[in-house]
C-alpha positions as CSV (number, residue, x, y, z in Angstrom):
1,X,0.0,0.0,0.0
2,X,1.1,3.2,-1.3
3,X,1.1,6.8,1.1
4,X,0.5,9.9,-1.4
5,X,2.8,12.5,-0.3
6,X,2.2,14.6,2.9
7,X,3.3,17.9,0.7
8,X,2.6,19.4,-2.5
9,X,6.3,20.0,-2.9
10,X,7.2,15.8,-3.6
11,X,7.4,15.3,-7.2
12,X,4.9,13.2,-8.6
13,X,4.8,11.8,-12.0
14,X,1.8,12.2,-14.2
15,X,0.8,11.2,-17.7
16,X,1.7,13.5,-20.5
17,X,-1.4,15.5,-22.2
18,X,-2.3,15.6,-25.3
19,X,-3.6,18.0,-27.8
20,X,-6.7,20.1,-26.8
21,X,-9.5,18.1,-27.7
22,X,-12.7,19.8,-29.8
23,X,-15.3,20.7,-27.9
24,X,-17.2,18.2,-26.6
25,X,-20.8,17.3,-28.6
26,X,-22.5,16.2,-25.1
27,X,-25.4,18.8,-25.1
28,X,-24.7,20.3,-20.8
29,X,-24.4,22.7,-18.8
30,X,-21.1,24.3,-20.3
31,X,-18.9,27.7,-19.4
32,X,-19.9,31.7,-20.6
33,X,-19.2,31.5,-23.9
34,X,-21.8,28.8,-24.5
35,X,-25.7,29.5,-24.7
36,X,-26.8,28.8,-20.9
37,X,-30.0,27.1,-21.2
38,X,-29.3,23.8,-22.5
39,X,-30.5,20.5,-22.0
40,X,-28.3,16.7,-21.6
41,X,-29.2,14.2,-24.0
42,X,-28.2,11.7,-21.1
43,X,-31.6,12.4,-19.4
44,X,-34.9,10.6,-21.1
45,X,-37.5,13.2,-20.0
46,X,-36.4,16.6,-21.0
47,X,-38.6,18.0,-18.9
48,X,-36.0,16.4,-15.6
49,X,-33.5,18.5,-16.3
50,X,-33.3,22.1,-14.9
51,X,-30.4,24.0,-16.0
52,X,-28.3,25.6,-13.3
53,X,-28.4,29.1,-14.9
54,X,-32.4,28.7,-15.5
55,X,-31.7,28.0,-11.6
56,X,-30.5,31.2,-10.9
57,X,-32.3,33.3,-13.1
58,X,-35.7,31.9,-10.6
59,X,-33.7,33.6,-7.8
60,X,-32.2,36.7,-8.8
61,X,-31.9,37.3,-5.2
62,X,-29.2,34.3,-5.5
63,X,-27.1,36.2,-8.1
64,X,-24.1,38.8,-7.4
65,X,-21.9,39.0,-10.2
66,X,-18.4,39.3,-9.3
67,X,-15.2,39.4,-10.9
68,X,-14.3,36.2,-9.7
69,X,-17.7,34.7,-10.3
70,X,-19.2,36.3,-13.2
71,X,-22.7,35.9,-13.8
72,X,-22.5,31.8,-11.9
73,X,-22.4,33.4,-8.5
74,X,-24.4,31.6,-6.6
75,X,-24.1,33.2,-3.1
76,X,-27.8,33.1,-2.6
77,X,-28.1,29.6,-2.9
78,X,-26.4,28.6,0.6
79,X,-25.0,30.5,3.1
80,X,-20.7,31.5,3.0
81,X,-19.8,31.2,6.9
82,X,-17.5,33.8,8.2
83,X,-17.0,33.2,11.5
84,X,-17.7,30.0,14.1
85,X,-20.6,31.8,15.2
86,X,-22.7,31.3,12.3
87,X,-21.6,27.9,11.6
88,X,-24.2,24.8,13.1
89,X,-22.8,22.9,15.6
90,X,-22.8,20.1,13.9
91,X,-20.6,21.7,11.2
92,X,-18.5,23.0,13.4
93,X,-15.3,20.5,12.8
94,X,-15.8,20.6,9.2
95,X,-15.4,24.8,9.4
96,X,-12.2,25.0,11.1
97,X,-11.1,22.8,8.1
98,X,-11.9,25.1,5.7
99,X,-8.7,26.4,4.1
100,X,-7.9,22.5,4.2
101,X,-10.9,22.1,1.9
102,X,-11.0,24.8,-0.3
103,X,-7.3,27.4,-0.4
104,X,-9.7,29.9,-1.7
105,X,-12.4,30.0,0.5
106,X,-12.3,33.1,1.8
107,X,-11.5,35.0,-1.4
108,X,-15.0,36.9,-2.6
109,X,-17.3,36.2,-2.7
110,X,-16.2,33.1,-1.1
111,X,-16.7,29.2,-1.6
112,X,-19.5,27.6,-0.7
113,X,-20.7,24.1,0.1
114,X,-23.9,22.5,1.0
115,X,-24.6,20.6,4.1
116,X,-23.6,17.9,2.1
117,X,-20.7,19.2,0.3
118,X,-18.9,19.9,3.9
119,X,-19.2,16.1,5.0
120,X,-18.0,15.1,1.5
121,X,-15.4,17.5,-0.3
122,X,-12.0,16.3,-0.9
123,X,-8.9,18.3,1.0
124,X,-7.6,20.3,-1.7
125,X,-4.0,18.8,-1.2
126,X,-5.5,15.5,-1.4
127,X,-7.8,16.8,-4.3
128,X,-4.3,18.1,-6.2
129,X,-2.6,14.7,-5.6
130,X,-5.2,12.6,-7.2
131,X,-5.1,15.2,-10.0
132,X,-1.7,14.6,-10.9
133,X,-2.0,10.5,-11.2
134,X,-4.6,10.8,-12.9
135,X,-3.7,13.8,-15.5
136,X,-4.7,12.9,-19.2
137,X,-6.9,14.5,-21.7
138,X,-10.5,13.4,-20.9
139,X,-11.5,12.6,-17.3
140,X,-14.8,11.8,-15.6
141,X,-15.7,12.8,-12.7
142,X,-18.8,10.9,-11.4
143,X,-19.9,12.7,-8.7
144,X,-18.7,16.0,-8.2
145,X,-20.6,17.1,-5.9
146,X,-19.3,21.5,-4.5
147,X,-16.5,20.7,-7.0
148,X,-13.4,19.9,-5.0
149,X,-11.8,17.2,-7.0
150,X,-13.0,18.6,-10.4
151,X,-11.6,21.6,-9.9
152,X,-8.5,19.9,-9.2
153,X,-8.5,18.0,-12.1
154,X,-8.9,20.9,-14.3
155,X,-5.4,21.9,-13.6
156,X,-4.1,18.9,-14.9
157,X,-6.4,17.6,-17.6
158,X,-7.5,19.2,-20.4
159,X,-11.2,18.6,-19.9
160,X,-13.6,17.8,-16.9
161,X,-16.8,15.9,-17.0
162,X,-18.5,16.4,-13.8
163,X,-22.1,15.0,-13.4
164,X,-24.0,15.3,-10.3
165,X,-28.0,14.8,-9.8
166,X,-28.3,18.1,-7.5
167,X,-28.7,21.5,-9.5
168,X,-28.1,23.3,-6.4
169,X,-24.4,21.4,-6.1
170,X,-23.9,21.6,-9.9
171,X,-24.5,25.8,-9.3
172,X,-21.9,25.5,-6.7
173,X,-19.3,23.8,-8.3
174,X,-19.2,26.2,-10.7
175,X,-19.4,28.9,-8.2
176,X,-16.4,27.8,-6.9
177,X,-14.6,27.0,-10.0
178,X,-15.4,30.4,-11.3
179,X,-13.2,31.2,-8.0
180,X,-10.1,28.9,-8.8
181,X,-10.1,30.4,-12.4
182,X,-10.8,26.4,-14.2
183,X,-14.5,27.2,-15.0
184,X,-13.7,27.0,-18.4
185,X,-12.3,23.8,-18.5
186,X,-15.5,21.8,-16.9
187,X,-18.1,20.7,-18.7
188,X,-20.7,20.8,-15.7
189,X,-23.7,17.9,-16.3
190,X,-27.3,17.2,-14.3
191,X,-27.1,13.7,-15.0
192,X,-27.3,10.4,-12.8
193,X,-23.6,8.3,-13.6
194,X,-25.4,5.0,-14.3
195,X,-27.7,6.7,-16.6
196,X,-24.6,9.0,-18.4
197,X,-22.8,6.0,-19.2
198,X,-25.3,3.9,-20.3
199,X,-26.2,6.5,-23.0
200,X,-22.7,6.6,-24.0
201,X,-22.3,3.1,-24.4
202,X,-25.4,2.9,-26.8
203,X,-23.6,5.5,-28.9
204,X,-20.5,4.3,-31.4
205,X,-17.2,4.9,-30.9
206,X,-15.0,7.2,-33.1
207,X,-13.7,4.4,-34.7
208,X,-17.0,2.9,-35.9
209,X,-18.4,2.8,-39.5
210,X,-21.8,3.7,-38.2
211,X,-22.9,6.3,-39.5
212,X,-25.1,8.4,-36.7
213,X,-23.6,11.8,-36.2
214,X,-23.4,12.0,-32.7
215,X,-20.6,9.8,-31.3
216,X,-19.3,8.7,-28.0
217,X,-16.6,10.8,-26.5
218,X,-13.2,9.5,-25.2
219,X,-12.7,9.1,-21.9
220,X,-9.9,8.6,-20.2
221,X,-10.1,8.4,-16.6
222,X,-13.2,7.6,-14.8
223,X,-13.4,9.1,-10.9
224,X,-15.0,7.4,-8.8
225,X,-16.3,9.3,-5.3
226,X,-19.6,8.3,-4.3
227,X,-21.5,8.9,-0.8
228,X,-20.2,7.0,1.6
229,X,-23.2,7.6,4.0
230,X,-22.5,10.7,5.7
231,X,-20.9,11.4,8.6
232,X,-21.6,8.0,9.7
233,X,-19.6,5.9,7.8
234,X,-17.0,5.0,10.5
235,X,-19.4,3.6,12.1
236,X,-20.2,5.7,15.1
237,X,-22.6,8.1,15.4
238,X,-22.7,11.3,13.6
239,X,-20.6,12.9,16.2
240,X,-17.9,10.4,16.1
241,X,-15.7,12.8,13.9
242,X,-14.2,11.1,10.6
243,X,-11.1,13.5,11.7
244,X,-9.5,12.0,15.1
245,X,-6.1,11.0,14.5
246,X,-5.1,7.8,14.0
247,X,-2.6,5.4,14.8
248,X,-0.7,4.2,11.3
249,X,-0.6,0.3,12.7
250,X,-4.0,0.5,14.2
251,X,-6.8,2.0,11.5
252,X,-9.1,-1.6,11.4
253,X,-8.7,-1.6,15.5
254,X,-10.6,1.7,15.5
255,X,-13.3,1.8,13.3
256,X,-15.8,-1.3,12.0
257,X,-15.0,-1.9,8.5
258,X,-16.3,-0.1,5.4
259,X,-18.1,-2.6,2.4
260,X,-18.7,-1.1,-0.8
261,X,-22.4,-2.3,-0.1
262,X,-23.1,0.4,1.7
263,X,-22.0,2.9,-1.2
264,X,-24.8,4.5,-2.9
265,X,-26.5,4.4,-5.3
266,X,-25.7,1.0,-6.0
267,X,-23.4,-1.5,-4.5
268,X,-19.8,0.0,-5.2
269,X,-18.9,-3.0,-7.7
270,X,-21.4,-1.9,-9.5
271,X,-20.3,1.2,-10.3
272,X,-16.9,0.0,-10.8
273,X,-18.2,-2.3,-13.8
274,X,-19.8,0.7,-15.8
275,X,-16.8,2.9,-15.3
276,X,-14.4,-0.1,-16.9
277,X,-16.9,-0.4,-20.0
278,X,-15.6,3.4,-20.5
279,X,-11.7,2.9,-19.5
280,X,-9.8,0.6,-17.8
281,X,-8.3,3.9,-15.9
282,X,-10.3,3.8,-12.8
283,X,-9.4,6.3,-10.0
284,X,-11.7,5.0,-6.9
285,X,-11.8,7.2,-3.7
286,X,-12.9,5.2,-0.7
287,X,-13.1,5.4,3.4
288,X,-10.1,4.3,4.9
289,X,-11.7,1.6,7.0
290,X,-12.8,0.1,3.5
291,X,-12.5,-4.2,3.0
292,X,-9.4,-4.6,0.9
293,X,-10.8,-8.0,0.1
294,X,-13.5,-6.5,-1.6
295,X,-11.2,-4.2,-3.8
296,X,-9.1,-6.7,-4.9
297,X,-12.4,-9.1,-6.2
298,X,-13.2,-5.8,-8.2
299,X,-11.1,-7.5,-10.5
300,X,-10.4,-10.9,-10.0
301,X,-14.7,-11.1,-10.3
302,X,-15.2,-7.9,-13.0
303,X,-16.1,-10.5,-15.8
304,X,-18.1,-12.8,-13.9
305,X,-20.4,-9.7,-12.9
306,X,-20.3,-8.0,-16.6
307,X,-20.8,-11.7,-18.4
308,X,-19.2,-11.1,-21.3
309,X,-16.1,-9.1,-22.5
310,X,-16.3,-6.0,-24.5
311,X,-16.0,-7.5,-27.5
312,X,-19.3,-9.7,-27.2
313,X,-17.4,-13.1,-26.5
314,X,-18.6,-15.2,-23.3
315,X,-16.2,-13.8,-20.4
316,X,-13.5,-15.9,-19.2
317,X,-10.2,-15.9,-17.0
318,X,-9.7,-12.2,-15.7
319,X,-6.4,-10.8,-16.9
320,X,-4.5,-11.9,-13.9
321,X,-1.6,-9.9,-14.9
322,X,-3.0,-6.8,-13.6
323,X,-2.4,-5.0,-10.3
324,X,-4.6,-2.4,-8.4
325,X,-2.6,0.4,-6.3
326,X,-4.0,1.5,-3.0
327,X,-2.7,5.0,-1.9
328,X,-3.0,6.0,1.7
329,X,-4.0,9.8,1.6
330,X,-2.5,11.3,5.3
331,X,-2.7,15.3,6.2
332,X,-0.3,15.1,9.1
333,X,-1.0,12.2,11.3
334,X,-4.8,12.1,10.2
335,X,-5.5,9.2,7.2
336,X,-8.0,11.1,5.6
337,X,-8.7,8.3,2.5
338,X,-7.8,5.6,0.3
339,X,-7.6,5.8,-3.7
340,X,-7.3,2.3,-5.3
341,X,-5.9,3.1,-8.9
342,X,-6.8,0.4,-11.4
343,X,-5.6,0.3,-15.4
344,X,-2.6,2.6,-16.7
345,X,-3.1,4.7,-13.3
346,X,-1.3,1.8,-11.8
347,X,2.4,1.9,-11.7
348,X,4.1,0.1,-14.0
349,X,1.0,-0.4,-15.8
350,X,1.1,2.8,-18.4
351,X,0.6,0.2,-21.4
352,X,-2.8,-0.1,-20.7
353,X,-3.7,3.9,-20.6
């Protein structure tokens, strides 16, 4: 098992990009220059999806523009704590934390996270590490949620997918790009995963003789960060802070393990299968107390649970050559995370990105 760096001054070694790509033909929520009310092809009924701007032109009393934000503030939509006095108790931990969350959070009009987002955000340096193994061209980010690991990822790929099902998160992920300066790089998506990728698999490849216009985009990286459950997932109560420090010999005597049957929306595996129809390049960020025995049958059972391989025939023997990497991701003394790298994200494994 692998630690990521402590500090953002180790080198780490990423994958060269490539050229720019085109713009991409997915129909979304995209950045100023492009018309803002749009609607995702991804979604059946196209009376579901509610466009973030259409959002915040229904509450003008959410909009400032700023500098920094542009016409995607959305200050209105949730409130930008100053001080400890204005924070819930139950937030409490999570505000002191804040810089460690977001390096910009206090620069106007200020980032801002849902109740949700605060339980759930990445720490930026952890954010920026995951960035860098996992710079490439095209990445997907699955569930983006405020925007933490998305905007990370736009400073080290040349085009972020980030799909969430909440227009109010979508609204502030870009909020807080528009703060970080990478707006313009994310292609920002109301769309459930399962059903995004399912809609790209029914489209051909770039490489395919059929004819249809619209085709399916290359991805390179899948990200993987799904709810865990909330506060909760350590198994104590929602008090029992996912912060305490822990001792590097002693993380399973602390807290009950973690299965990937608690992830939602479906069991983790699950997820994991329809990410690997996209890319082998699979970036999964999991609790620390997570079953290692259930990452390591991600693989060994991927075929069994797909059925057949990609290319129609009956599945068989899993590729036993391949290795997963699990990186520790410590602040300090505190194991915040683990990201199990699957694919080309593996080292020693850059053959198969």
């Amino acid at each position: 098992m692998k630690a990521a760096p402590s500090s953002p001054d180790e080198p780490i070694k990423g994958k060269k990009s490539s050229p720019t790509l085109g713009p991409p033909e997915e129909v979304s929520l995209q950045s100023d220059s492009e018309p803002p009310l749009k609607k995702s092809k991804c979604l059946g009924d196209s009376n579901s999806l509610l466009d973030v701007s259409r959002l915040l032109l229904s509450r003008p009393d959410a909009v400032f523009a700023t500098p920094q934000t542009g016409k995607y503030d959305a200050s209105g939509l949730v409130p930008h704590y100053f001080n400890e006095e204005e924070v819930p108790d139950h937030l409490k931990k999570y505000f002191y934390q804040r810089v460690r969350y977001f390096s910009l959070y206090s620069t106007p009009p200020g980032c801002l996270l849902d109740e949700e987002g605060w339980y759930s955000v990445t720490p930026e340096l952890v954010a920026d590490q995951i960035a860098e193994r996992c710079r490439c061209d095209t990445i997907l980010d699955a569930f983006c949620g405020v925007g933490g690991n998305a905007i990370a990822f736009a400073k080290t790929c040349q085009r972020v997918i980030a799909l969430d099902i909440s227009t109010t998160r979508l609204a502030l992920a870009r909020h807080n790009a528009q703060i970080y300066g990478v707006a313009d790089r994310i292609e920002f998506i109301l769309c459930d995963y399962r059903t995004f990728v399912k809609s790209q698999l029914c489209l051909p490849s770039s490489n395919s003789s059929d004819s249809r216009t619209t085709e399916r985009r290359k991805i390179d990286v899948v990200f993987l960060s799904p709810p865990w459950g909330g506060p909760s997932y350590l198994g104590g109560d929602e008090q029992g802070s996912s912060e305490a420090p822990i001792v590097r010999q002693s993380t399973e005597a602390n807290h009950p393990s973690f299965s990937l049957a608690n992830i939602k929306p479906e069991h983790g595996s699950g997820l994991f299968d329809l990410a690997r129809q996209i890319t082998k390049n699979v970036a999964y960020y999991l609790p620390r107390n997570t079953r290692l025995e259930e990452i390591g049958v991600l693989l060994t059972e991927e075929e069994r649970r797909i059925g057949r391989h990609k290319d129609g025939s009956p599945a068989g023997t899993p590729d036993s050559t391949e290795q997963i990497e699990v990186e520790e991701e410590w602040m300090g003394n505190k194991l915040k995370a683990i990201t199990c790298y699957f694919g080309g994200l593996v080292e020693g494994q850059g053959d198969m990105f």
